[in-house]
PDB file of N, CA, C, O and CB in Angstrom:
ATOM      1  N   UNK A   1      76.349  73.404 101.112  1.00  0.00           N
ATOM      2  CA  UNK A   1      76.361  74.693 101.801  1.00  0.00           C
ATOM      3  C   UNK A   1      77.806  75.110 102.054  1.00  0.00           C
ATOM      4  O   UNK A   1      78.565  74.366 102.675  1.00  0.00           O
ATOM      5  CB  UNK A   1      75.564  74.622 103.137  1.00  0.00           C
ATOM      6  N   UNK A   2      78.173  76.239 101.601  1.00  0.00           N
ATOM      7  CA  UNK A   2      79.304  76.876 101.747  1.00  0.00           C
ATOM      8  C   UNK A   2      79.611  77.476 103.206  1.00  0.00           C
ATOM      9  O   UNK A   2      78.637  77.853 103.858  1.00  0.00           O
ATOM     10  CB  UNK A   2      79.290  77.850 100.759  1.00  0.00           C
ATOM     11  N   UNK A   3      80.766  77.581 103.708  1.00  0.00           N
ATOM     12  CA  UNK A   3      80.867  77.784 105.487  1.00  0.00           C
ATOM     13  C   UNK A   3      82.504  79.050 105.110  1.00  0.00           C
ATOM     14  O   UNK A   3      83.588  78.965 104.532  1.00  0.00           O
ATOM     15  CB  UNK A   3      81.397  75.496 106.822  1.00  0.00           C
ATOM     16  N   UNK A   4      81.904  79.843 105.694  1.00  0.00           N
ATOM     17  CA  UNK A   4      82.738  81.005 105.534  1.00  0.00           C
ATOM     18  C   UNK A   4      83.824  80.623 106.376  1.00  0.00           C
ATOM     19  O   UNK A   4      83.651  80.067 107.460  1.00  0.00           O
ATOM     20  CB  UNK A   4      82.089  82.382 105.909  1.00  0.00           C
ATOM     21  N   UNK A   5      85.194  80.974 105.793  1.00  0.00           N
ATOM     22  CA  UNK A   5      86.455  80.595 106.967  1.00  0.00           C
ATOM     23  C   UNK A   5      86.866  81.146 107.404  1.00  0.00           C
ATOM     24  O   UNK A   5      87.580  80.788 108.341  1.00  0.00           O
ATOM     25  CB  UNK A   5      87.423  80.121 106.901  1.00  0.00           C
ATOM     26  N   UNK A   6      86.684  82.813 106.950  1.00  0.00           N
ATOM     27  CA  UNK A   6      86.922  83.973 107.824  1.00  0.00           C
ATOM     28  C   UNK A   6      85.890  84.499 108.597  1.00  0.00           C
ATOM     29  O   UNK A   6      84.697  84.318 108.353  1.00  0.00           O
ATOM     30  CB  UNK A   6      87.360  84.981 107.131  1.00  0.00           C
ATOM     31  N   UNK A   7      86.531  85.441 109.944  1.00  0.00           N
ATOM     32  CA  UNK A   7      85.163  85.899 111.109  1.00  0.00           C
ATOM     33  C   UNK A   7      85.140  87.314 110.190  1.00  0.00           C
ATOM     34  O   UNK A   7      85.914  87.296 109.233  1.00  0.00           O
ATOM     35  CB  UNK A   7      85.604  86.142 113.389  1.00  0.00           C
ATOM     36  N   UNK A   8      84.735  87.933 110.284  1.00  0.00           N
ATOM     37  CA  UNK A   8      84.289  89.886 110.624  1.00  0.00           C
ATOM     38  C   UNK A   8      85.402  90.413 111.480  1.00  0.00           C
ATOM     39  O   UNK A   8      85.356  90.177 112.688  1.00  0.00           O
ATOM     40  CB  UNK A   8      82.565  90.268 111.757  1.00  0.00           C
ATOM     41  N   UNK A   9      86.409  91.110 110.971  1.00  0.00           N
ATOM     42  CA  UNK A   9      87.554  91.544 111.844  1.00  0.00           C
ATOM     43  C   UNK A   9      88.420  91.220 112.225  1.00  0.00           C
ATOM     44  O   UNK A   9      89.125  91.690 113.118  1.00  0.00           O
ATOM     45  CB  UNK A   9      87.475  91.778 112.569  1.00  0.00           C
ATOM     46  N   UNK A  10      88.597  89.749 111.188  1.00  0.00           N
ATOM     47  CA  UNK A  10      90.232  89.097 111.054  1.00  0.00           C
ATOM     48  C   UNK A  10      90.873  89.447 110.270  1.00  0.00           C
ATOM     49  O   UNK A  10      90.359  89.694 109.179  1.00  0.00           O
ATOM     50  CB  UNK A  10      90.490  87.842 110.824  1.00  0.00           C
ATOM     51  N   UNK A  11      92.326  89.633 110.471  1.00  0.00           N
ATOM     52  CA  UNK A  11      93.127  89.752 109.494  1.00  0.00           C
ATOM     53  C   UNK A  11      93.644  89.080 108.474  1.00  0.00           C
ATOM     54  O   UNK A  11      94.042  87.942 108.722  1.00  0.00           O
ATOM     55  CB  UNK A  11      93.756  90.001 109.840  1.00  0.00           C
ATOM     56  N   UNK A  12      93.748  89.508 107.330  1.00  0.00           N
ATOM     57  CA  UNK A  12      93.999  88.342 105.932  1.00  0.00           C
ATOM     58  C   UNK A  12      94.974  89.195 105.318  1.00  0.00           C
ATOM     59  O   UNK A  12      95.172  90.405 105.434  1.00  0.00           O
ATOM     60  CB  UNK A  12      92.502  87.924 104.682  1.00  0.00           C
ATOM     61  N   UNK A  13      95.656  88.123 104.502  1.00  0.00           N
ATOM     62  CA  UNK A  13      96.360  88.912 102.768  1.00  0.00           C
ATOM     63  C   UNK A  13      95.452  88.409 101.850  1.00  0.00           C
ATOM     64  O   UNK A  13      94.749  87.410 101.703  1.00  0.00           O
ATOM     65  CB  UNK A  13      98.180  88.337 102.068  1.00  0.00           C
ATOM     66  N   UNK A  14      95.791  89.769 101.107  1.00  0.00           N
ATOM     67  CA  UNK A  14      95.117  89.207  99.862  1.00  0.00           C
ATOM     68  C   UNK A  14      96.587  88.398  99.233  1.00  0.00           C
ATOM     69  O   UNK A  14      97.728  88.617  99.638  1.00  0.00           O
ATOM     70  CB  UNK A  14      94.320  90.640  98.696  1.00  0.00           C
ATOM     71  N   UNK A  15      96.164  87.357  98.073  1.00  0.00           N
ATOM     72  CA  UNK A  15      97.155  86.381  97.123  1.00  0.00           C
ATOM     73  C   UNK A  15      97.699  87.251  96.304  1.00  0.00           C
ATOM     74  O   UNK A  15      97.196  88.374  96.351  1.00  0.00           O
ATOM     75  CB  UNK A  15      96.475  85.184  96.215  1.00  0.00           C
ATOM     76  N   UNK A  16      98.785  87.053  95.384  1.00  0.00           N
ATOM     77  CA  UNK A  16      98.956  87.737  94.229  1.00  0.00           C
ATOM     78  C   UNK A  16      98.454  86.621  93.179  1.00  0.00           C
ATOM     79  O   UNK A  16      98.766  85.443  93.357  1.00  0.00           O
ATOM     80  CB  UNK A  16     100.494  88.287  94.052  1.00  0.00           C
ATOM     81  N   UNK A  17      97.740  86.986  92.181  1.00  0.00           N
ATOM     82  CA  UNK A  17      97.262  86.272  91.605  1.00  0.00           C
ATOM     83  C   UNK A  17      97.966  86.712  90.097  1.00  0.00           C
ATOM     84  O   UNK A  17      98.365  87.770  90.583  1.00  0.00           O
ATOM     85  CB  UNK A  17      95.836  86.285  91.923  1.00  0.00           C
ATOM     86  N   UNK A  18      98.455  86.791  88.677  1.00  0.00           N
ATOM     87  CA  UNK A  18      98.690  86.944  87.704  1.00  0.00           C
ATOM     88  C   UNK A  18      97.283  87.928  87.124  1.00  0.00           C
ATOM     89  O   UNK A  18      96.099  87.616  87.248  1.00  0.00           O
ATOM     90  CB  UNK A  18      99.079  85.622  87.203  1.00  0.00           C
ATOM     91  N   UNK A  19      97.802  89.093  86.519  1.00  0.00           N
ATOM     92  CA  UNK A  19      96.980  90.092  86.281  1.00  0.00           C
ATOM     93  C   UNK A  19      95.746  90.907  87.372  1.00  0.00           C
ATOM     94  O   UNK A  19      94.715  91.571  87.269  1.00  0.00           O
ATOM     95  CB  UNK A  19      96.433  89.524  85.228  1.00  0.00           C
ATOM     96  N   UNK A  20      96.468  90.456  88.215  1.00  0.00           N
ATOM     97  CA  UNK A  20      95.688  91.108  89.253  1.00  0.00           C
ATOM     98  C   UNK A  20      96.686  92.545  89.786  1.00  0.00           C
ATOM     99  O   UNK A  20      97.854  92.474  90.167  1.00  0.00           O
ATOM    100  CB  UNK A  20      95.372  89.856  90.586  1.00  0.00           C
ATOM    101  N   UNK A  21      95.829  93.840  89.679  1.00  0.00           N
ATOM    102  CA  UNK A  21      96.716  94.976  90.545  1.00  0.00           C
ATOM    103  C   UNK A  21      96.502  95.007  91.710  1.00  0.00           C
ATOM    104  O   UNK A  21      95.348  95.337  91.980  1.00  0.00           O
ATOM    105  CB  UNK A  21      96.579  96.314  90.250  1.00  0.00           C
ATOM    106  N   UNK A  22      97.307  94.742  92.757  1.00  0.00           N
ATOM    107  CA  UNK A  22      97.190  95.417  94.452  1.00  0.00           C
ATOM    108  C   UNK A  22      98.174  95.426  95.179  1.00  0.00           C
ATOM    109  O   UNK A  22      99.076  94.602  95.029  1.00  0.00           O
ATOM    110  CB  UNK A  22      96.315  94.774  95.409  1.00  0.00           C
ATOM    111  N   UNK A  23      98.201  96.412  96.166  1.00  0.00           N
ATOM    112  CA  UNK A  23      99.490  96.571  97.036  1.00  0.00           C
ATOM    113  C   UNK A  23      99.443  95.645  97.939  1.00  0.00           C
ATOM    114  O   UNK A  23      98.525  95.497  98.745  1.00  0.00           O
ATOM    115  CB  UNK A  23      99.695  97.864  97.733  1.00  0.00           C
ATOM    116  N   UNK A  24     100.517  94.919  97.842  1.00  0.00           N
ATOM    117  CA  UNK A  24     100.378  94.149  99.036  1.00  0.00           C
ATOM    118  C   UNK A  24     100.103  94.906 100.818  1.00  0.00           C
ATOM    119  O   UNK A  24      99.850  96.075 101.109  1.00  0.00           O
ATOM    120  CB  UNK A  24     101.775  93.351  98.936  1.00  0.00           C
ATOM    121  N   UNK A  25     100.247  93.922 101.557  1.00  0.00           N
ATOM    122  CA  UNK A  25      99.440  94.330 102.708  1.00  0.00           C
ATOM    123  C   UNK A  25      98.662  93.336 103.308  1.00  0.00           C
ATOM    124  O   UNK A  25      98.413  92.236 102.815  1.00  0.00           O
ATOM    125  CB  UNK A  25      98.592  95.339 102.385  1.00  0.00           C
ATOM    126  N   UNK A  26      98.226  93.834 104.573  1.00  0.00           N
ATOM    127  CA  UNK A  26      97.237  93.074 105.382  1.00  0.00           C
ATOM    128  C   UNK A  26      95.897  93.897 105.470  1.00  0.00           C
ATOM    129  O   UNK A  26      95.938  95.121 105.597  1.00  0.00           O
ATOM    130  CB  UNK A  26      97.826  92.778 106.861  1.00  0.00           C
ATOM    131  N   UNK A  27      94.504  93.085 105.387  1.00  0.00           N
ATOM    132  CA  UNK A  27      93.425  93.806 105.373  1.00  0.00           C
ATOM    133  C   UNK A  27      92.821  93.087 106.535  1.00  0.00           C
ATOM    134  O   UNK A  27      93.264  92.240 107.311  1.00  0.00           O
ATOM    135  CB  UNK A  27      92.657  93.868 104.032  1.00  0.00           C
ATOM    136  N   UNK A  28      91.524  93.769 106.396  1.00  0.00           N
ATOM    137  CA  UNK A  28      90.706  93.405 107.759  1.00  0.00           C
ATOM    138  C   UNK A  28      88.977  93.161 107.011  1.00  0.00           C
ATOM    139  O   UNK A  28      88.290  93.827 106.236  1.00  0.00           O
ATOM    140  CB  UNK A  28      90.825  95.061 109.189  1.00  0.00           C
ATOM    141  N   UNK A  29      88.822  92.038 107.634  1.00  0.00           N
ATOM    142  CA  UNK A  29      87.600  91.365 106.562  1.00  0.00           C
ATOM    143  C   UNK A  29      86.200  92.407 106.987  1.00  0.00           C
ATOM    144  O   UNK A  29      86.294  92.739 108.169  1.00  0.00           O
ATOM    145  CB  UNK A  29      87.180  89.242 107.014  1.00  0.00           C
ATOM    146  N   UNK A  30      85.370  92.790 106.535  1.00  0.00           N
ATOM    147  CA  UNK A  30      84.571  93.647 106.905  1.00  0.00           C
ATOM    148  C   UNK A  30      82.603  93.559 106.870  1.00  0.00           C
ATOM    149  O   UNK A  30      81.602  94.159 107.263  1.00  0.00           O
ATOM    150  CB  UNK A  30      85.180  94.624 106.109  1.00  0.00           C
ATOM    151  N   UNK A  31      83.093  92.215 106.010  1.00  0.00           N
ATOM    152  CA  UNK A  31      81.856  91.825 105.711  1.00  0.00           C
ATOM    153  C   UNK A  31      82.149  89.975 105.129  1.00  0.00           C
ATOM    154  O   UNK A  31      83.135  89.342 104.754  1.00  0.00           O
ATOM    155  CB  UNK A  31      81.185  93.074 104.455  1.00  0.00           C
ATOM    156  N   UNK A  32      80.817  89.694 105.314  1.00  0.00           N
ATOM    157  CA  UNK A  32      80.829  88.180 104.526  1.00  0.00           C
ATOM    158  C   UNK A  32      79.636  88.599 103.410  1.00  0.00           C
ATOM    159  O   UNK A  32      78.685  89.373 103.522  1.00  0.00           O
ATOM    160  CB  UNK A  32      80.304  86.537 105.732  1.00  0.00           C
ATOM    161  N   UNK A  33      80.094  87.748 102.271  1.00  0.00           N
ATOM    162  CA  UNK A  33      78.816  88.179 101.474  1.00  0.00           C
ATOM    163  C   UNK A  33      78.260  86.441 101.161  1.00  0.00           C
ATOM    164  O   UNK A  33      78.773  85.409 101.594  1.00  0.00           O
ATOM    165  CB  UNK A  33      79.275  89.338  99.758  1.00  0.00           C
ATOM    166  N   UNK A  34      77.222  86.576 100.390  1.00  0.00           N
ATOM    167  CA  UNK A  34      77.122  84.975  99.478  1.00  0.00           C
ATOM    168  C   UNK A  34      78.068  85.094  98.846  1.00  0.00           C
ATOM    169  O   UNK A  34      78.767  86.065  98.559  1.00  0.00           O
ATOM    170  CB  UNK A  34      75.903  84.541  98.426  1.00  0.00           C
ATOM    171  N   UNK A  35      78.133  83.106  98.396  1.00  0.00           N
ATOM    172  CA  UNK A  35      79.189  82.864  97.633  1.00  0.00           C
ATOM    173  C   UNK A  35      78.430  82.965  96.263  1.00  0.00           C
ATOM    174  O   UNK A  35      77.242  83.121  95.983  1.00  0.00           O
ATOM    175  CB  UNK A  35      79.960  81.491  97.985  1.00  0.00           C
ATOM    176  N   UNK A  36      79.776  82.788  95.381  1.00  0.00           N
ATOM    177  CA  UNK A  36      80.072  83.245  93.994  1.00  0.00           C
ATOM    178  C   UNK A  36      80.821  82.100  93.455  1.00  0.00           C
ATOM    179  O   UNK A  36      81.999  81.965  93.785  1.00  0.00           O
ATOM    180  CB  UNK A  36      80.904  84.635  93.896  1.00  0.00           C
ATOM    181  N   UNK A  37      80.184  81.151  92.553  1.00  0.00           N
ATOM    182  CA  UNK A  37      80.704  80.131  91.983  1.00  0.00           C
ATOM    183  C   UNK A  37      81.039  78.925  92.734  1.00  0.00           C
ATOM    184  O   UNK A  37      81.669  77.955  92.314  1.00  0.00           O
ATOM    185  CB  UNK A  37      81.665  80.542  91.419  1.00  0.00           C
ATOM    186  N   UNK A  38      80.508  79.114  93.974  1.00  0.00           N
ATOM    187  CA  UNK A  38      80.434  78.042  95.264  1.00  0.00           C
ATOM    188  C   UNK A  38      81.818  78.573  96.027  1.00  0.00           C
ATOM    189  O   UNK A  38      82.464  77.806  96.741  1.00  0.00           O
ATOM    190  CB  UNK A  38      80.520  76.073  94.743  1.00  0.00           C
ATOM    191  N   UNK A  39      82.199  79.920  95.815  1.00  0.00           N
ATOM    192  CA  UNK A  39      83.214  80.195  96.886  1.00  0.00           C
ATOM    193  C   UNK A  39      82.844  81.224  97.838  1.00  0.00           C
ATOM    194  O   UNK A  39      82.325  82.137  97.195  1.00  0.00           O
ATOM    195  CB  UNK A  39      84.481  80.590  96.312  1.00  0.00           C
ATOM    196  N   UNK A  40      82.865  81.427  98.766  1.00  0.00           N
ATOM    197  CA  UNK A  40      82.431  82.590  99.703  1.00  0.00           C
ATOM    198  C   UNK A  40      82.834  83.963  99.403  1.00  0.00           C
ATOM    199  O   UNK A  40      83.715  84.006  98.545  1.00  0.00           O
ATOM    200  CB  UNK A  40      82.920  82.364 101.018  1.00  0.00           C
ATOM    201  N   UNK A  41      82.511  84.931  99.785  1.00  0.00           N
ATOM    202  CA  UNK A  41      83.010  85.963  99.068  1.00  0.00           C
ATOM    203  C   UNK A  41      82.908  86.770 100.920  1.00  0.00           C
ATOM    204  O   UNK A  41      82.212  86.540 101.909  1.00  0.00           O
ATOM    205  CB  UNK A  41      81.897  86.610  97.363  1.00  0.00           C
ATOM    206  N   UNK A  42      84.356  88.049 100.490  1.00  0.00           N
ATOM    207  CA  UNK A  42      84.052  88.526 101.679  1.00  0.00           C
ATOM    208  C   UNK A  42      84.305  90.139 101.339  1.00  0.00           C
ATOM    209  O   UNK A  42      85.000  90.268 100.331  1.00  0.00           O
ATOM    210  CB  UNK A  42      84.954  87.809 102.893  1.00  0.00           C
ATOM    211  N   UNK A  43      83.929  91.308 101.907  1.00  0.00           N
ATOM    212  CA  UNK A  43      84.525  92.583 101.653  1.00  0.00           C
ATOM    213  C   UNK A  43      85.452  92.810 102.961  1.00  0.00           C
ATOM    214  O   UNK A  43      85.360  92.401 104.118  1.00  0.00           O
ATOM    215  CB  UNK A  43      83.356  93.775 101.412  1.00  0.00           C
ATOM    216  N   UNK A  44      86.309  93.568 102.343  1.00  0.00           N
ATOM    217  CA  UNK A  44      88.102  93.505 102.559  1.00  0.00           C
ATOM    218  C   UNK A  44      88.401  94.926 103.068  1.00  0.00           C
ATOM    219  O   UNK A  44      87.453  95.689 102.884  1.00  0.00           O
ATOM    220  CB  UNK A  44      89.155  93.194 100.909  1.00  0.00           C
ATOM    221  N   UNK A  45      89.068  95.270 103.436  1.00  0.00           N
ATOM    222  CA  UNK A  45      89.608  96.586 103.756  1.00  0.00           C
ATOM    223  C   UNK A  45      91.115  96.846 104.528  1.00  0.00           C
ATOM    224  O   UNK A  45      91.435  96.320 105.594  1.00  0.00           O
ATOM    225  CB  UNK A  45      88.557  97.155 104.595  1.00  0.00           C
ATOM    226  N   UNK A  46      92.092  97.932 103.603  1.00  0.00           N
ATOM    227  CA  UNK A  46      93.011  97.604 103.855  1.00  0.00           C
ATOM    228  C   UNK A  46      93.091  99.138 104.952  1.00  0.00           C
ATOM    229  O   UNK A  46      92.124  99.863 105.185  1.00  0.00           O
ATOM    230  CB  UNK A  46      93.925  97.164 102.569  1.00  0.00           C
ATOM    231  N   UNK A  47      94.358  99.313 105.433  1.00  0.00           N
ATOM    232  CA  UNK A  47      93.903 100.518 106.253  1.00  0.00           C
ATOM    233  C   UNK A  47      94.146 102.068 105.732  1.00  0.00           C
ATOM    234  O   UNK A  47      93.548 103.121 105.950  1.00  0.00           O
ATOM    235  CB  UNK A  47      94.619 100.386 107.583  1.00  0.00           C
ATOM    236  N   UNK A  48      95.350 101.704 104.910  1.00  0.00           N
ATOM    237  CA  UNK A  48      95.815 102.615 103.847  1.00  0.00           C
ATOM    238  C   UNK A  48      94.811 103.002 102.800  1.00  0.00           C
ATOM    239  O   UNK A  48      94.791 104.127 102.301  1.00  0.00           O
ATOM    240  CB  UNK A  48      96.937 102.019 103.172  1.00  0.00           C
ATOM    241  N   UNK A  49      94.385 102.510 102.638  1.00  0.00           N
ATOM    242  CA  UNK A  49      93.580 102.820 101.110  1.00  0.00           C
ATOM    243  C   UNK A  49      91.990 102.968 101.665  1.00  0.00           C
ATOM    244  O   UNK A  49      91.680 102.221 102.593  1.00  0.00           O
ATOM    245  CB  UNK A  49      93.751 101.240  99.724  1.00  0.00           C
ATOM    246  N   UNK A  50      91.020 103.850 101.168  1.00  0.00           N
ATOM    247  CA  UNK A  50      89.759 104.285 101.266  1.00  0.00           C
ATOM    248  C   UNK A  50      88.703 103.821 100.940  1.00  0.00           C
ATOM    249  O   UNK A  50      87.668 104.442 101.183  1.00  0.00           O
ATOM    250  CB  UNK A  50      89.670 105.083 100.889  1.00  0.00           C
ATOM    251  N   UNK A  51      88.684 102.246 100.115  1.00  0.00           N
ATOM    252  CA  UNK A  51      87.273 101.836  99.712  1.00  0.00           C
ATOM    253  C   UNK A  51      87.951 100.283 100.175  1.00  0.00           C
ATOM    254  O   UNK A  51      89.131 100.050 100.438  1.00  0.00           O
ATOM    255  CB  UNK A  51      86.581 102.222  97.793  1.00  0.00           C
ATOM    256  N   UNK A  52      86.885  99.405 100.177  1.00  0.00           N
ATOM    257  CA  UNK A  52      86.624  98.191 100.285  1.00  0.00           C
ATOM    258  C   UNK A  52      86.375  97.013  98.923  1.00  0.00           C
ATOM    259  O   UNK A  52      85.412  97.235  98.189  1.00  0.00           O
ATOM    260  CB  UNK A  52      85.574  98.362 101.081  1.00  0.00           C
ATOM    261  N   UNK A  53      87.127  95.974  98.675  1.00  0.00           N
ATOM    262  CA  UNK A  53      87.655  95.094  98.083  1.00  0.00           C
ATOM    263  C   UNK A  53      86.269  94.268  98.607  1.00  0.00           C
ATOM    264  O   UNK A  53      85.684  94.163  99.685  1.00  0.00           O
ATOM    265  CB  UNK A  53      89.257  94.724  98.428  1.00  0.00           C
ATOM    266  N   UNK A  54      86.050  93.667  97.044  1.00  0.00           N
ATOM    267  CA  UNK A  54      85.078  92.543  97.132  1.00  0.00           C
ATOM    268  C   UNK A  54      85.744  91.205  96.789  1.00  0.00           C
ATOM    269  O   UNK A  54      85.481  91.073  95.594  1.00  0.00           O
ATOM    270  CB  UNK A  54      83.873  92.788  96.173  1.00  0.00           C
ATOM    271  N   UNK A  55      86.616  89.906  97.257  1.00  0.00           N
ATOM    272  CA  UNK A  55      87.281  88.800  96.631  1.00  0.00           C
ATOM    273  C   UNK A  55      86.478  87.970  97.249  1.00  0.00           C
ATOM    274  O   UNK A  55      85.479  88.150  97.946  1.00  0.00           O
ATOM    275  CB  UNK A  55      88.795  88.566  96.780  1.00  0.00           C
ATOM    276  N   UNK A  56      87.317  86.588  96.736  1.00  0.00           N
ATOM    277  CA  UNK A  56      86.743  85.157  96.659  1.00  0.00           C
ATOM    278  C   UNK A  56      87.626  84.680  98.388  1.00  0.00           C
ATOM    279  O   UNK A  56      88.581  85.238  98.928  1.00  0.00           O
ATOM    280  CB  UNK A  56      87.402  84.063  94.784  1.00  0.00           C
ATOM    281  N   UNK A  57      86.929  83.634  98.782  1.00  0.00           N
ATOM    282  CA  UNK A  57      87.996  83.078 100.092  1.00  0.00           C
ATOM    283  C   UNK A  57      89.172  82.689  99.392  1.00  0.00           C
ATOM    284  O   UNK A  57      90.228  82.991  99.948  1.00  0.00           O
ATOM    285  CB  UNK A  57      87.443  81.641 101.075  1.00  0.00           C
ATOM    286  N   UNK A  58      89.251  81.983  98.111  1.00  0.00           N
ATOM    287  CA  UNK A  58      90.606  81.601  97.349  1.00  0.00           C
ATOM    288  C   UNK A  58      91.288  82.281  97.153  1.00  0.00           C
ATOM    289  O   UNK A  58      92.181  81.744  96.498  1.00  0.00           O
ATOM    290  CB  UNK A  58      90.661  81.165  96.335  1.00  0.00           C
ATOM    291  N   UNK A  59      91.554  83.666  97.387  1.00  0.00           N
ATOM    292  CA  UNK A  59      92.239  84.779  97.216  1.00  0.00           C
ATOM    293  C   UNK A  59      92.760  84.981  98.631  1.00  0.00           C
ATOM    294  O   UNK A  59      93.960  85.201  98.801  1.00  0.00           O
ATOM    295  CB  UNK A  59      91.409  85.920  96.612  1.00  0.00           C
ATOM    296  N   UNK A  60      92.377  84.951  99.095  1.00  0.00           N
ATOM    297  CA  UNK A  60      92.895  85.177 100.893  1.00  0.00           C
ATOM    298  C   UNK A  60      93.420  84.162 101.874  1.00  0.00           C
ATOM    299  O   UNK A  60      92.752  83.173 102.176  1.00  0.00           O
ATOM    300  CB  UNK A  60      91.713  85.601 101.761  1.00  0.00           C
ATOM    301  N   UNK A  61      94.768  84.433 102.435  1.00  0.00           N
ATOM    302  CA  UNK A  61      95.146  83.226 103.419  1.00  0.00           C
ATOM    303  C   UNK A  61      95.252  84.077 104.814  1.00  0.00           C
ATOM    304  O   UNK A  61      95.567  85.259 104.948  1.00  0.00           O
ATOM    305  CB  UNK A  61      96.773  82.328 102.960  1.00  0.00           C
ATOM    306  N   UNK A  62      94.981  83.347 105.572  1.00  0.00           N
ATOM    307  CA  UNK A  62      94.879  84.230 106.748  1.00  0.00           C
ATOM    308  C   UNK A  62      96.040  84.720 107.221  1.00  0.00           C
ATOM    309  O   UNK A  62      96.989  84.118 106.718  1.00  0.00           O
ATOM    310  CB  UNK A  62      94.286  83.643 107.787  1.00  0.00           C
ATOM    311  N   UNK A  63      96.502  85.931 108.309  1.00  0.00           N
ATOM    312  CA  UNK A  63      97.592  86.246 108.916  1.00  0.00           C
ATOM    313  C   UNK A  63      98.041  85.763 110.123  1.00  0.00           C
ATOM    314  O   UNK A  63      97.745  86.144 111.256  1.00  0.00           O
ATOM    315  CB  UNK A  63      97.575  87.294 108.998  1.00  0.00           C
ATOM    316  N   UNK A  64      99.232  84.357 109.557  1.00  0.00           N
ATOM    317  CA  UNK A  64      99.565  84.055 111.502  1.00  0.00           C
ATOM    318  C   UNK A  64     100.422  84.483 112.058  1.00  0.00           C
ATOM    319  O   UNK A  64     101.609  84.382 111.746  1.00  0.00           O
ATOM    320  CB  UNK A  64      99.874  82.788 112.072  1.00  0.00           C
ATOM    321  N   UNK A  65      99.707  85.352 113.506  1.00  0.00           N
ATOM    322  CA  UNK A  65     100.979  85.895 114.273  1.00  0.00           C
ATOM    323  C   UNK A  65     101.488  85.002 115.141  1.00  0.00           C
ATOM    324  O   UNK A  65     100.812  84.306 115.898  1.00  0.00           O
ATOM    325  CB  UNK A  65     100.751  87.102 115.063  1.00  0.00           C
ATOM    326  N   UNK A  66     103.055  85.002 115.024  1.00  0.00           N
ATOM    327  CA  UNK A  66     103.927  83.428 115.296  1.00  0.00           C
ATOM    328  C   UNK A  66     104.778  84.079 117.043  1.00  0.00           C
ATOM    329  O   UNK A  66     105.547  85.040 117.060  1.00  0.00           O
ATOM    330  CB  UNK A  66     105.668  82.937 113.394  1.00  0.00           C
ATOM    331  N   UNK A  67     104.577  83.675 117.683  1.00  0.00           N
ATOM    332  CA  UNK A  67     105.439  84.422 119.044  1.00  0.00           C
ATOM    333  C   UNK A  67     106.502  84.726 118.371  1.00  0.00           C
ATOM    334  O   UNK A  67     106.763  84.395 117.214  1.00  0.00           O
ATOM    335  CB  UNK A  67     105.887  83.502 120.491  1.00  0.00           C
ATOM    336  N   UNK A  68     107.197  85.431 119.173  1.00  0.00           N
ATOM    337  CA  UNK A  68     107.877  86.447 119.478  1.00  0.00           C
ATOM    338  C   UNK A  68     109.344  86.179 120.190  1.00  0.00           C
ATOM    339  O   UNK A  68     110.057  87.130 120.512  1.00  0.00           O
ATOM    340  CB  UNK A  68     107.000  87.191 120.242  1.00  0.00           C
TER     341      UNK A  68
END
């Protein structure tokens, strides 16, 4: 059983991966879906841009905010 590592309304990057197009940035997870090839899958949303990103958890590391 696969265990999702992101909540609903955390912040992530997406990876740069080789042949992949995207602006970098921070998104905000918006959904969990089933996994896909035994990886979790989540929909993404960045704030700039108007539709929602479907990736793998292997694509995403979370955002740590480090004090200040």
């Amino acid at each position: 059983m696969n265990v999702h590592r992101f909540a609903i309304g955390q912040s992530v990057i997406l990876k740069g991966t080789i042949g992949m197009s995207h602006r970098p940035g921070t998104f905000r997870v918006t959904g969990r879906m089933p996994p896909r090839d035994n990886s979790p899958q989540y929909r993404i949303r960045n704030e700039e841009q108007r539709h929602e990103r479907v990736v793998a958890e292997n694509n995403l590391e979370e955002v740590n905010i480090g004090p200040f």
